[in-house]
C-alpha positions in Angstrom: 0.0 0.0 0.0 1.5 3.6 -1.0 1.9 6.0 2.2 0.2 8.5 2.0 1.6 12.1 -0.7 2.2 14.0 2.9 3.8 11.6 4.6 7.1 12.1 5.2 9.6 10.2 2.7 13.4 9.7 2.8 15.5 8.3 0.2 19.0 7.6 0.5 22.3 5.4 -0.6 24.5 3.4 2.1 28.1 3.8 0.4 30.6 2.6 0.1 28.7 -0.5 -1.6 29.4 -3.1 0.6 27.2 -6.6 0.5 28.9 -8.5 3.5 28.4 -4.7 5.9 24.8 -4.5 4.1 24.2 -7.9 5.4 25.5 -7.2 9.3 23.0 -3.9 9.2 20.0 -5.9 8.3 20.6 -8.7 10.6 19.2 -12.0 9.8 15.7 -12.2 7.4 15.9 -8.1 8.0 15.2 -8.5 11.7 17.3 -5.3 12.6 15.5 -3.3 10.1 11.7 -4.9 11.0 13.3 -3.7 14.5 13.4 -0.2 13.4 10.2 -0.1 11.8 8.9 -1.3 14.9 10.4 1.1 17.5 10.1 4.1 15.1 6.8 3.5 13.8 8.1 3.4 9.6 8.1 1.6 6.9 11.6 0.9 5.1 12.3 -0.9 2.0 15.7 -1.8 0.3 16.7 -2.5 -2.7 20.9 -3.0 -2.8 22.0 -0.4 -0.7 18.9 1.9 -1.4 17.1 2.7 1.4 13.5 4.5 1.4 11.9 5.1 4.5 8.4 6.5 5.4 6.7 7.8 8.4 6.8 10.5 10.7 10.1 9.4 12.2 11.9 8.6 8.6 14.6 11.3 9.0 15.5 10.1 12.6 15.4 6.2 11.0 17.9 7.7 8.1 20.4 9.2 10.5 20.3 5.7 12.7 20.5 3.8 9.7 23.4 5.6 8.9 25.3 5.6 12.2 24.8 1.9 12.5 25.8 1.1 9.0 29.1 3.4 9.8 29.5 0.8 13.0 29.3 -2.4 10.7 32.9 -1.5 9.6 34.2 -2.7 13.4 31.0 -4.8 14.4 28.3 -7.1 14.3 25.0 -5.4 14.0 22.5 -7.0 16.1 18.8 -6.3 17.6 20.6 -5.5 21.1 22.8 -3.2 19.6 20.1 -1.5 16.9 17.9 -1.2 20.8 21.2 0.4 22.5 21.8 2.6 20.0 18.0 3.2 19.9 17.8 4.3 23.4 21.0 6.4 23.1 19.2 9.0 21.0 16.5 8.5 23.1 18.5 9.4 26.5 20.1 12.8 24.1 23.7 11.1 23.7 24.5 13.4 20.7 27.6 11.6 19.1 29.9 9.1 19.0 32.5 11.5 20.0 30.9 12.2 23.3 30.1 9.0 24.0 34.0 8.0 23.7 34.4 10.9 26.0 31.9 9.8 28.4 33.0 6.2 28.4 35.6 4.3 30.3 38.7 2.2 29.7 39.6 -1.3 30.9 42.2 -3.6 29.6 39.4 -5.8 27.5 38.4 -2.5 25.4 36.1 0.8 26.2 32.8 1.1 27.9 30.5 3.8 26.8 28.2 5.8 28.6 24.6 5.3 27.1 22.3 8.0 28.3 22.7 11.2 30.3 21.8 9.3 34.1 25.3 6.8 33.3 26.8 10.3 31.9 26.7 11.7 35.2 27.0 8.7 37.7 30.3 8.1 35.6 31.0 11.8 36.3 29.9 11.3 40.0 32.4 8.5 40.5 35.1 10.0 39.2 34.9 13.2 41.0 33.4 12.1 44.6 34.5 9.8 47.2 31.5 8.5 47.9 28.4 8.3 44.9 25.1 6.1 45.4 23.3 4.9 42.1 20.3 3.9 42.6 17.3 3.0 40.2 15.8 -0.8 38.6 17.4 -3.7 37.0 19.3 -3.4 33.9 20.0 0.6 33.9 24.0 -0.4 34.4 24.6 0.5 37.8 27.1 -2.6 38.8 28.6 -2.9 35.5 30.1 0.7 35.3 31.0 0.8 39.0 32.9 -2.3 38.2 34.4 -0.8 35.2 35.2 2.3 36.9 37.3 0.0 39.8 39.1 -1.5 36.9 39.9 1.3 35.2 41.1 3.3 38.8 43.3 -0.1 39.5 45.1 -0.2 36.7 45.9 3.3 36.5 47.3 2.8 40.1 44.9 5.4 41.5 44.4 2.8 44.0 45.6 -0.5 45.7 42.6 -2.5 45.5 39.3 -3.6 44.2 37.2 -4.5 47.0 33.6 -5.8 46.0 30.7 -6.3 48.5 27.2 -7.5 48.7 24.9 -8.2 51.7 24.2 -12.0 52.3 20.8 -12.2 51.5 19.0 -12.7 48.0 15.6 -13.2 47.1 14.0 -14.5 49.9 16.5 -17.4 49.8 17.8 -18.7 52.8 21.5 -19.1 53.3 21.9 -21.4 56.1 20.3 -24.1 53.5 23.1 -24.4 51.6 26.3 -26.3 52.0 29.4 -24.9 52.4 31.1 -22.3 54.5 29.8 -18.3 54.4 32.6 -17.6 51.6 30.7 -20.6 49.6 27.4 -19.7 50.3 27.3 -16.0 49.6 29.5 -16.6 46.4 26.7 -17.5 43.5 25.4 -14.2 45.0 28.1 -12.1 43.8 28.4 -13.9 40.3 27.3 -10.8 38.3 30.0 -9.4 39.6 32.4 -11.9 38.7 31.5 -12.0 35.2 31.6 -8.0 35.0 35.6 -8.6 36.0 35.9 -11.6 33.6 34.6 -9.6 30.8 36.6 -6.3 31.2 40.4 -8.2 32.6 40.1 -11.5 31.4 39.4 -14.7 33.4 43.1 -15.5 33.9 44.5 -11.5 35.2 41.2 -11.6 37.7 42.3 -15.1 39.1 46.1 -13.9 39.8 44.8 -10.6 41.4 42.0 -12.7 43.6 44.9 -14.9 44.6 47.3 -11.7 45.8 44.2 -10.3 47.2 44.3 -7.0 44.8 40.6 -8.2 43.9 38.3 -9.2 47.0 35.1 -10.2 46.7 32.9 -10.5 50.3 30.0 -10.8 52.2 29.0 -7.6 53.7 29.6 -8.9 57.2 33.3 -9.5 56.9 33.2 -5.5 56.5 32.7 -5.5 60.3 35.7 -4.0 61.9 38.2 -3.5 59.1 39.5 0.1 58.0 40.1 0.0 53.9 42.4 2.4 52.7 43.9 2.8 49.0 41.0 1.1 47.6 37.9 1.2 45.4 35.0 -0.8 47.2 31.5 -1.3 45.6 28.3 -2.1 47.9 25.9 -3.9 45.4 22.2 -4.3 45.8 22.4 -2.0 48.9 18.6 -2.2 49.0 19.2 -5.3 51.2 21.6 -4.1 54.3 19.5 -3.1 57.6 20.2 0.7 58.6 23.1 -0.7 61.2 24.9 -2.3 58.4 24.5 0.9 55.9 26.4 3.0 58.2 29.0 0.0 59.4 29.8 0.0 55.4 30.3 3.9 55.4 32.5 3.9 58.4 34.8 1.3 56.6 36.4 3.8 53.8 39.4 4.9 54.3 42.4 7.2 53.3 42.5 7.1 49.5 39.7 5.0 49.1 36.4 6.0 46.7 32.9 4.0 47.5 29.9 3.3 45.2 27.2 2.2 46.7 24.4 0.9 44.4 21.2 -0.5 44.3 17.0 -0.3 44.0 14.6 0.7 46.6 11.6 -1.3 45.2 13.4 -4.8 45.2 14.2 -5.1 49.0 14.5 -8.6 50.2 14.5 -7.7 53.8 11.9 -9.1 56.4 8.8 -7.3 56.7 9.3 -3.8 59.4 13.2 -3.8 58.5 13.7 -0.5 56.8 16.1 -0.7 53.9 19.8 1.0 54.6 19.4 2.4 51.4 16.4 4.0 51.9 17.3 5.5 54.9 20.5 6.7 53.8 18.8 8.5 50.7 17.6 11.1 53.3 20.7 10.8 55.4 23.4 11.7 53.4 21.3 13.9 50.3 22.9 16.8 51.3 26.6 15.8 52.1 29.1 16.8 51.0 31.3 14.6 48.7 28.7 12.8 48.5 26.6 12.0 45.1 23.2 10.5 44.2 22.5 9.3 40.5 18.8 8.4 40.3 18.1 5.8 37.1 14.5 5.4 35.8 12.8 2.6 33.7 14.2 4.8 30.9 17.3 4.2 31.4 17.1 0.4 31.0 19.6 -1.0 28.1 18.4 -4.7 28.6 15.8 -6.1 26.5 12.9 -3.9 25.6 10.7 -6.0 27.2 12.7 -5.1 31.0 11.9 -1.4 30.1 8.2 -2.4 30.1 8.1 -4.2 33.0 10.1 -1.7 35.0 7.6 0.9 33.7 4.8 -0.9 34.2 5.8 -1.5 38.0 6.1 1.8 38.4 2.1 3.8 36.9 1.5 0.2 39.7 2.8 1.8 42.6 5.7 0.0 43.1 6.5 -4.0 43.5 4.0 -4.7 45.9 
C-alpha cells in the first residue's frame, strides 16, 4: 500500500557498496530493520544499498540507519545493539564522540556511557569519594561501577578492588546451603564476577584474587576493618538493615572511593526492617562529597521488554 503524498519520505544510498556490511546492518531475514520499523513506527524498503523510509520518524530512521551502518565496519550489527543505539538518542547522547568521552577504559576494550543518568554517575564516581546509584534492574549500575574499579586499579589510583554485597537474595535462605559463608554468599556475587571476567580476562582476575588486589565479600566481613587505598562497591544495597548501611560507610578509608548501588523497590529484607538504602537516601542527600544518580525505567539497556516491565511497576505503585 503507498503511504500517504504528505507523509514524510526519505531516500538515500548506504556507500561505500558493501554486501557483506549491508548484510550485518540488516541482521538475519531483516530482523534489525523490522526492529526499526517497529520502535520508530516506519516503513523501510531496500533494494541494494537503497534505502526508502516512510513515516513520521523517517529522517531520525535515516540518521540511525546511517550511524549503525558506519558501526558495521568494526562490528556485528544486532537487535541489542540497533535497541542500544536506539535508546542512546533516546537518553540525548548526541555523538559518538561524546560518548567516547563519556566512556571508560579497561584492559578488555572501552565502555561507553549510554544516556545522560550513566553520563553523570560516571562523572559522580570520578569526581566524589562517595556516589550512590540507585534506580531498577538493567539501567547499568554494577557494570560501570565495576568498570570504573578496573579502570582506577590499573591506572594505580588505588591499591585494591574490594567488591561487597549483603548476604541475603531473594528470599532465599542461606543457612540451607552447603558450604562455608565464603561458599554460600559466592553464587550471589556472580554478576560481579562475570563484570571482572569480561573487562580483565578470566586469567588477570584469578592472579589478582589470589594476591588479594581483587576481594570479593559478604558484607559482614566488612565488620571492623579500616580499607584504605582502595575502590569498594556495595551492590544491591537495598538489602543491608540501617546498622549495616552505616558499618559499610565507616569502613572507607584514606585514599579509598565508595559506590554504593542498588533499587529501593526490590528489598528482600523481612517485613518492618527498613532498607539501609532507603534511609541513607535522606541521610546523606545533602553531604558533601557525596553523590546520588537516580536511574529510571528509561534508562534500562536490557531487552525492551525489561523497560516495560520496570515501567509498568512503576504507573502500579511499586512491587508490591
Amino acid at each position: 500500500m503507498a503511504a500517504p503524498a504528505s507523509e514524510p519520505r526519505r531516500e538515500f544510498d548506504l556507500a561505500p557498496s558493501d554486501n557483506t556490511r549491508l548484510a550485518n546492518l540488516c541482521g538475519p531475514l531483516d530482523e534489525n530493520l523490522r526492529l526499526l520499523e517497529t520502535r520508530l513506527d516506519v516503513r523501510i524498503h531496500r533494494r541494494g544499498d537503497t534505502f526508502r523510509v516512510s513515516g513520521a520518524q523517517a529522517q531520525h530512521a535515516e540518521t540511525l540507519l546511517r550511524e549503525l551502518f558506519a558501526l558495521t565496519q568494526s562490528e556485528d550489527i544486532t537487535p541489542e545493539r540497533v535497541h542500544l543505539a536506539l535508546r542512546e538518542r533516546e537518553s540525548g547522547l548526541p555523538s559518538e564522540e561524546d560518548a567516547r568521552e563519556h566512556g571508560v577504559r579497561v584492559p578488555r576494550g572501552g565502555i561507553r556511557a549510554r544516556g545522560a543518568h550513566q553520563r553523570d554517575y560516571l562523572e559522580h564516581i570520578r569526581t566524589r569519594d562517595l556516589t550512590f546509584g540507585v534506580g531498577p534492574a538493567g539501567t547499568g549500575k554494577t557494570y560501570l561501577a565495576v568498570a570504573c574499579a578496573v579502570e582506577a586499579l590499573q591506572a594505580d589510583r588505588v591499591r585494591r578492588l574490594i567488591l561487597v554485597r549483603p548476604a541475603l537474595e531473594a528470599g532465599e535462605r542461606l543457612g540451607f546451603l552447603p558450604g562455608d559463608l565464603t561458599q554460600k554468599v559466592d553464587p550471589y556475587l556472580r554478576p560481579m564476577y562475570d563484570a571482572l571476567y569480561e573487562m580483565m580476562g578470566f586469567d588477570r582476575v584469578a592472579r589478582f584474587m589470589e594476591r588479594n588486589v581483587i576481594e570479593v565479600a559478604p558484607l559482614a566481613f566488612m565488620r571492623g576493618r579500616s580499607l584504605n587505598d582502595s575502590f569498594i562497591i556495595l551492590d544491591e544495597a537495598q538489602n543491608t538493615t540501617i546498622e549495616q548501611m552505616k558499618m559499610f560507610l565507616t569502613r572507607i578509608g584514606f585514599g579509598s572511593k565508595a559506590v554504593v548501588t542498588g533499587d529501593v523497590t526490590q528489598t528482600d529484607l523481612p517485613a518492618g526492617k527498613q532498607s539501609g538504602l532507603s534511609h541513607v537516601i535522606d541521610v546523606l542527600r545533602a553531604v558533601e562529597g557525596v553523590a546520588f544518580t537516580f536511574f529510571d525505567a528509561h534508562d534500562v539497556v536490557r531487552h525492551p521488554l525489561v523497560q516495560r516491565i520496570v515501567q509498568a511497576y512503576e504507573a502500579h505503585g511499586g512491587s508490591s
